[in-house]
C-alpha positions in Angstrom: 0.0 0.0 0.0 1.6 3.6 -1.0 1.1 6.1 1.4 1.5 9.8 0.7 1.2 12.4 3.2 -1.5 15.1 2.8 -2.1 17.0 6.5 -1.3 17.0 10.3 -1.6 19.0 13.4 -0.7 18.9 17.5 -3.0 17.5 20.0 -3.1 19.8 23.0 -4.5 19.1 26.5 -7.9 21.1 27.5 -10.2 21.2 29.5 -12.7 17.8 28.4 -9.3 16.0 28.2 -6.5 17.5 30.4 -3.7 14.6 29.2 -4.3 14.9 25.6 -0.9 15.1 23.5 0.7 13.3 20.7 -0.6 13.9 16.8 -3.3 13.7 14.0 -1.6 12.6 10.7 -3.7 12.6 7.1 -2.4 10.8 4.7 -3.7 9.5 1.0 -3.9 5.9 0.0 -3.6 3.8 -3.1 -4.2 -0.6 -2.7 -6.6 -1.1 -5.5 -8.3 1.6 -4.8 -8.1 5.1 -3.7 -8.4 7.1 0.1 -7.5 9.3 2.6 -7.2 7.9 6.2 -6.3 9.5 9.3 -4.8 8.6 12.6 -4.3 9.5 15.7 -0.6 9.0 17.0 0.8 9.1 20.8 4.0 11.2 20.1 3.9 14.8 18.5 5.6 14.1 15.2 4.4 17.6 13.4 8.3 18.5 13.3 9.6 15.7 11.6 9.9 15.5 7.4 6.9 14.3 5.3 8.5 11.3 4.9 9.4 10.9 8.7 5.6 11.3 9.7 4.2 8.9 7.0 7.0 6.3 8.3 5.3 7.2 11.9 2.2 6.0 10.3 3.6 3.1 8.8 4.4 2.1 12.1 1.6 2.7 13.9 -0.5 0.3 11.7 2.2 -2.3 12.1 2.0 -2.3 15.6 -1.9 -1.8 15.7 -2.2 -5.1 13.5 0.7 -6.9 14.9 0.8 -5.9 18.4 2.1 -9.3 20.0 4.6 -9.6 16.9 5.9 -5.8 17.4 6.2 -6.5 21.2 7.9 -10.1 20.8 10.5 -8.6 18.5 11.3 -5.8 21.5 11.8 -8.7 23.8 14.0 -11.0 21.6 16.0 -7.6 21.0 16.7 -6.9 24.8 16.8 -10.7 25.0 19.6 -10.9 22.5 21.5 -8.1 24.2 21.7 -9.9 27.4 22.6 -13.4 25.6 25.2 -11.6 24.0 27.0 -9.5 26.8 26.9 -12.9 29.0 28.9 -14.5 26.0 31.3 -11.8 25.9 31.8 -13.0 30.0 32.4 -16.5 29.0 34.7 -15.9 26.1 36.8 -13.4 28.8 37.2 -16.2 31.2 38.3 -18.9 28.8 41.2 -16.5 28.2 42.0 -14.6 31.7 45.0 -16.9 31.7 47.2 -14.6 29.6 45.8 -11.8 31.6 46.9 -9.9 35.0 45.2 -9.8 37.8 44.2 -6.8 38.0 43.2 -6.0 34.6 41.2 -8.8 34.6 39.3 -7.7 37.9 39.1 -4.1 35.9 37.4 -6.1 32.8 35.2 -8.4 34.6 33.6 -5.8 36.6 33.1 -3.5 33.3 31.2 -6.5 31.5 29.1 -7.3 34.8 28.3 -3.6 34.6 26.8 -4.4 31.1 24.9 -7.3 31.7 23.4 -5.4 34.8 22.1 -3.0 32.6 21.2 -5.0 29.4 19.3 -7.5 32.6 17.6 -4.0 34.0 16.5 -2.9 30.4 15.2 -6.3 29.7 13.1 -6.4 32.8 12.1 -2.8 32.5 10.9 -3.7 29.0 8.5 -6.9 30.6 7.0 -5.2 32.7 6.5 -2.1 30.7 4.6 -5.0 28.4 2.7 -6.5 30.9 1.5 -3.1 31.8 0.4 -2.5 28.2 -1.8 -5.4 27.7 -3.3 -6.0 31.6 -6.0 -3.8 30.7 -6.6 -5.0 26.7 -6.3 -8.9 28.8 -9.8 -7.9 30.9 -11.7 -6.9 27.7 -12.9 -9.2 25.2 -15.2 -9.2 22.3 -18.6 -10.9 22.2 -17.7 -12.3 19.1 -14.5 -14.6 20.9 -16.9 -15.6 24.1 -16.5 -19.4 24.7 -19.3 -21.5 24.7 -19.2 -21.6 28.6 -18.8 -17.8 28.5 -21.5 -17.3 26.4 -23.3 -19.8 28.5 -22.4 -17.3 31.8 -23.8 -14.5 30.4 -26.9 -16.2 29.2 -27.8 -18.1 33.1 -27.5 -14.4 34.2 -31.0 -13.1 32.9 -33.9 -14.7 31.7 -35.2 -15.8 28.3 -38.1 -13.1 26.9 -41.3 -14.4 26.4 -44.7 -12.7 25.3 -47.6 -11.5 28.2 -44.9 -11.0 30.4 -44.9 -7.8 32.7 -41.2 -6.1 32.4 -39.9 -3.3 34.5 -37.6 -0.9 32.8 -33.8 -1.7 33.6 -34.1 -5.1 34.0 -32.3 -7.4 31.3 -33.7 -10.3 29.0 -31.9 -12.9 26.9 -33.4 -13.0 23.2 -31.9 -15.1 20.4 -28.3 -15.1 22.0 -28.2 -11.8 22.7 -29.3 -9.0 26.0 -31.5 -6.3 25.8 -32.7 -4.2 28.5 -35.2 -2.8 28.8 -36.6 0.8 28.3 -39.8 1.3 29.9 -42.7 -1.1 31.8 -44.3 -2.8 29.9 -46.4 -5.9 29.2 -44.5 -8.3 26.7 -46.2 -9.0 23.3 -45.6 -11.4 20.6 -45.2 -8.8 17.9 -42.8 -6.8 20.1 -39.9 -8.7 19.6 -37.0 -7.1 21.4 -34.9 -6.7 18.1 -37.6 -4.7 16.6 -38.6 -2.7 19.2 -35.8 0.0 19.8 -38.5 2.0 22.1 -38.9 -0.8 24.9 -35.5 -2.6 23.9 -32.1 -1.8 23.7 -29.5 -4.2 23.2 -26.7 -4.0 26.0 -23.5 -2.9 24.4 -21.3 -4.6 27.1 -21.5 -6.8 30.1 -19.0 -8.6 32.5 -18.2 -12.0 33.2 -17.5 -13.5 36.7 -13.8 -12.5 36.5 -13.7 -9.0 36.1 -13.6 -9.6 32.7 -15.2 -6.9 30.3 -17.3 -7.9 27.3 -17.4 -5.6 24.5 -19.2 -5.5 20.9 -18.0 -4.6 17.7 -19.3 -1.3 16.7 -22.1 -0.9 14.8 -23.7 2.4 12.9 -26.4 4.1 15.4 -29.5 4.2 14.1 -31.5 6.9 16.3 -31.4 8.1 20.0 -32.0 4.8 21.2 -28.5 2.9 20.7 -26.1 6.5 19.9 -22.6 6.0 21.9 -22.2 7.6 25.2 -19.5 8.9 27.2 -17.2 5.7 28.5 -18.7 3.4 26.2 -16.2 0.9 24.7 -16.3 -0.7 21.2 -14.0 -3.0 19.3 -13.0 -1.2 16.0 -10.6 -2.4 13.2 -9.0 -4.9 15.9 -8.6 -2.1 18.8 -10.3 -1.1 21.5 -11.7 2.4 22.2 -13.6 4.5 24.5 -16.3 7.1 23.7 -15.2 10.4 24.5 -18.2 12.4 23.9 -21.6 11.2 24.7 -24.5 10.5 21.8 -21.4 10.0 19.8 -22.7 8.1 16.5 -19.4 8.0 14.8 -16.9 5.6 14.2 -13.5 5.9 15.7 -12.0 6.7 12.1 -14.5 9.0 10.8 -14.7 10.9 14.2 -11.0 10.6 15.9 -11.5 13.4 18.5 -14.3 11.5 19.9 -12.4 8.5 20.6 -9.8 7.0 22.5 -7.9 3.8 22.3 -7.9 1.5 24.9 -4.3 0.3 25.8 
């Protein structure tokens, strides 16, 4: 895919979001077909070249669609550093023969020093990834539930049924999926919860026993009734993000500003 760069600008902090920072990058597309996409980077690369913030681009795709291949390859890197200084140490004493004393106690505390360091950067790294995906590790998307987790969530609520009286907040199961619902009411056989936005709404997450959140996909609103509120999450392109704004009814690409991704 070419890439060409067309716009960008600084994010500054404000009031609604006081840590805002980091960049909004346009750039023009050609696979096939045609485009313009923009995106929404951590760091503030307005000062770099053209080139330089496309490249930042580049990147941020490749780690947005490989994120457990970008952050393996940090590891083997830091991983690698380490293997190597300790090999330097083991070569050094298969030859301290030929050197003094004192030079060698001068060398072999020089190369401890490195693999103290290359040992603190590679645990610094760990946890800095553990850190990074603890909170993407309690999400998950409805579409990946288990059978047992699906299960869970199901036992929680029960099954709708017509000439039933409802009270509104309460939550119903209805062909694999929860809706709650709006108002009290009397259930009716012709008021099936997925065609009746004014006494249904479909919940847009839920939690399992764990802690764990579940999350949908996200889907064009069509009215009022199921717009995107403030703290709302939604799985988007394979990422997570948060609703900024509340009846938000765009999607994280055609409405950046309104979203945040969940890291």
């Amino acid at each position: 895919m070419q890439l060409n760069f067309v716009q960008s600008y600084r994010l500054y902090s404000n009031l609604e979001r006081p840590n805002q920072s980091g960049s909004v990058v346009t750039v023009s597309f050609t696979d096939g077909v045609s485009g313009v996409a923009t995106f929404t980077l951590e760091k503030d690369v307005t000062q770099l070249s053209e080139d330089e913030q496309v490249k930042a681009v580049q990147d941020a795709i490749y780690k947005g669609l490989y994120s457990g291949k970008y952050q393996n390859e940090l590891l083997e890197k830091a991983q690698q550093q380490v293997e190597t200084t300790q090999k330097a140490v083991s070569d050094f004493e298969k030859s301290v023969d030929t050197i003094k004393s004192d030079a060698i106690k001068a060398v072999r505390d020089e190369i401890n020093q490195l693999v103290d360091q290359a040992t603190a950067a590679l645990t610094k790294r760990v946890s800095t990834v553990e850190t990074e995906t603890s909170v993407l590790k309690k999400i998950i998307n409805a579409n990946n539930l288990s059978k047992d987790q699906k299960k869970e969530i199901e036992e929680k609520y029960p099954n709708w049924q017509p000439s039933i009286q409802y009270s509104a907040g309460s939550v119903i199961n209805y062909n694999g999926k929860q809706y709650e619902i709006l108002s009290d009411h009397t259930s009716q056989a012709t008021w099936l919860p997925d065609q009746t936005p004014s006494l249904y709404k479909e919940l847009k997450s839920d939690k399992l026993a764990d802690g764990t959140e579940v999350i949908k996909d996200w889907v064009q609103p069509t009215g009022a009734h199921d717009v995107y509120n403030t703290g709302d999450k939604v799985a988007f392109e394979g990422k997570v993000y948060r609703s900024l704004i509340d009846s938000n009814t765009f999607s994280p690409s055609a409405y950046p500003g309104g979203w945040e991704e969940v890291k």
